[in-house]
C-alpha positions as CSV (number, residue, x, y, z in Angstrom):
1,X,-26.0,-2.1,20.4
2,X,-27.4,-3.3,17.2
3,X,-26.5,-6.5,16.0
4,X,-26.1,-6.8,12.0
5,X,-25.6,-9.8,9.7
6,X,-25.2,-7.8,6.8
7,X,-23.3,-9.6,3.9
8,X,-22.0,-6.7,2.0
9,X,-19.6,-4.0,2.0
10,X,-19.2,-1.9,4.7
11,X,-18.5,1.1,2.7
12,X,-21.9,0.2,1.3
13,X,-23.1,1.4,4.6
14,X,-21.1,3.8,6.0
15,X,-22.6,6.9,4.0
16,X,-25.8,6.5,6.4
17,X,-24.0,7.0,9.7
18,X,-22.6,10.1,12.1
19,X,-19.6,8.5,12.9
20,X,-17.8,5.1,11.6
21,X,-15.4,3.4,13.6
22,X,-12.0,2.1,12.6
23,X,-9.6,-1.2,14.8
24,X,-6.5,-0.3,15.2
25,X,-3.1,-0.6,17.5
26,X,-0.6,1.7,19.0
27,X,2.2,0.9,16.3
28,X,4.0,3.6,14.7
29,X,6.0,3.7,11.6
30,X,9.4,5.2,10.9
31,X,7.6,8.2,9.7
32,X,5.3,8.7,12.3
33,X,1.8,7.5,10.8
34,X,-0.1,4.6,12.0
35,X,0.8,0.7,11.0
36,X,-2.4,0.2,9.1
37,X,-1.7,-2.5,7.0
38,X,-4.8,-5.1,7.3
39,X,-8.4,-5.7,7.5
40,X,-10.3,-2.7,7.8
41,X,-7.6,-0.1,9.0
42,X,-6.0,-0.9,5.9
43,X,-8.9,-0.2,4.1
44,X,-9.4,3.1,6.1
45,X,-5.8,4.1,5.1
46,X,-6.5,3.2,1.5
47,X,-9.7,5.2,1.5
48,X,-8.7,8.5,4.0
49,X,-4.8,8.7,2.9
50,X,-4.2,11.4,5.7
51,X,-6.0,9.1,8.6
52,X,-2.3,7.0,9.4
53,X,-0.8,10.1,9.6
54,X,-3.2,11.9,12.4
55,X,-3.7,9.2,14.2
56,X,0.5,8.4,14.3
57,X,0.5,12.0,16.3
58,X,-2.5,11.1,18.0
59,X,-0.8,8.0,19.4
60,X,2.3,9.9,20.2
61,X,0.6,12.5,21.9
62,X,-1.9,10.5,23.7
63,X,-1.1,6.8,23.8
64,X,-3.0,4.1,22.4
65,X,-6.2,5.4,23.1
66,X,-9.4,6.0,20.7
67,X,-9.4,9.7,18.6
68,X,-12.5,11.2,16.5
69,X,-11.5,12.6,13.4
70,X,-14.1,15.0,12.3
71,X,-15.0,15.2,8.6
72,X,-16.6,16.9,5.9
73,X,-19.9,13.9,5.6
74,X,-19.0,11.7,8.5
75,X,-16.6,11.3,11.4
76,X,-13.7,8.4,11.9
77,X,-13.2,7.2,15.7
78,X,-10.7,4.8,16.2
79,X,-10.9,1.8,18.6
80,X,-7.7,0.3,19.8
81,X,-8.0,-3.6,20.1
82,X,-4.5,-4.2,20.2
83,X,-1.4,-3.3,21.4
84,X,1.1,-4.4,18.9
85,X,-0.3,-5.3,15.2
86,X,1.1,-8.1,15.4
87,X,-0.5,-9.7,18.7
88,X,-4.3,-10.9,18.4
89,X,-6.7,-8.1,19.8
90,X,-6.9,-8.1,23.8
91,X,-10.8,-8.0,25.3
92,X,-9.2,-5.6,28.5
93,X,-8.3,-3.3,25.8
94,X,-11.7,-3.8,23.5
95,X,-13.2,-2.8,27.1
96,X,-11.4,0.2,27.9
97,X,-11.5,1.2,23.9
98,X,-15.3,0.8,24.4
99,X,-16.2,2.5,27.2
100,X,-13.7,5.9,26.0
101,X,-15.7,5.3,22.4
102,X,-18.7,5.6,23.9
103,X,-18.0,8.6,25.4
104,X,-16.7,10.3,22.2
105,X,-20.3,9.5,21.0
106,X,-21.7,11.0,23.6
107,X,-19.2,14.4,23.6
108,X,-19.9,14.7,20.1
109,X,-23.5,13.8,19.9
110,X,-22.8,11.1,17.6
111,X,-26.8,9.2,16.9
112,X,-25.4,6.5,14.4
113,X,-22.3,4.7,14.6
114,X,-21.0,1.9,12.6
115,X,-18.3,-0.5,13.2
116,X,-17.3,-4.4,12.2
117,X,-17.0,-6.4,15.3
118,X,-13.9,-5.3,17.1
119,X,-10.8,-7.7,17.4
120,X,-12.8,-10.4,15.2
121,X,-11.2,-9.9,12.0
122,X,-7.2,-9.4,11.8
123,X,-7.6,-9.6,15.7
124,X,-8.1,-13.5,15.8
125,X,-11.3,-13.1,18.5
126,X,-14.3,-15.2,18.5
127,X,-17.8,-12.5,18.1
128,X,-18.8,-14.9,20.8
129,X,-15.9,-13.5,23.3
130,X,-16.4,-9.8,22.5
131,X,-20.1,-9.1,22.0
132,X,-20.5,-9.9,25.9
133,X,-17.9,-6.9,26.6
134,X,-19.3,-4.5,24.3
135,X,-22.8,-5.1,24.7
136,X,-22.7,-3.8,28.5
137,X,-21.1,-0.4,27.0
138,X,-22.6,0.4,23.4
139,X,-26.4,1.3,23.2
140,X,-28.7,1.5,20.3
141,X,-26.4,4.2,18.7
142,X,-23.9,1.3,17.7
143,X,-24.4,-0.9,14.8
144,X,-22.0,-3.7,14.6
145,X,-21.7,-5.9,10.9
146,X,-20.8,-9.1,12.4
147,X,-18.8,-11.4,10.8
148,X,-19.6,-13.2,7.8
149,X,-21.2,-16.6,8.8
């Protein structure tokens, strides 16, 4: 895993990866699409209008578990890190989430991915608490922006 300090926007980034990675929970709305409504799912929903959608029947189909959306430029995988959006992010789930990430890299042949640190924004988590979990799982392929200091 790759460890980045970078300041700006992740967007600014995300053009030079395989895969990007979104946080998100197993919430669904009345109509089926994925509560994304903060931090950087919201910003995922604002950017890729049809991404709440899939994933909602992702998460019906499959549970709260991580999906690859495959598109045109880049792929989406999304990382559970909580249950509910409104509970902070849980590091048993970040773990599980990891390790099933990981392997969608792997299936897919996925040689950059880029993420901001899982359950450390809307998620209330410490970097401190979840770089130890992830760092066992994610290799090089990973880069994770850190948060802002």
């Amino acid at each position: 895993m790759i460890e980045s300090s970078f300041n700006g926007d992740f967007w600014d980034l995300a053009n030079k990866f395989d895969a990007i990675l979104v946080t998100t929970n197993g919430i669904l709305k009345k109509d089926h699409t994925l509560v994304m409504g903060a931090g950087i799912a919201r910003q995922f929903a604002e950017k890729f209008p049809t991404v709440p959608k899939t994933l909602g029947d992702w998460v019906r189909e499959n549970g709260n578990k991580p999906c690859c959306i495959h598109g045109s430029a880049r792929s989406i995988i999304s990382m559970p890190t909580k249950n509910h959006f409104k509970d902070n992010s849980d590091l048993d789930l970040i773990t599980k989430s990891a390790i099933l990430v990981k392997e969608i890299a792997d299936r897919w042949g996925f040689k950059t991915i880029l993420s901001t640190a899982p359950g450390c924004g809307m998620g209330n988590l410490a970097w401190a608490e979840v770089k130890p979990v992830i760092a066992g799982i994610w290799d090089d392929r990973f880069t994770v922006l850190t948060p802002r200091r």
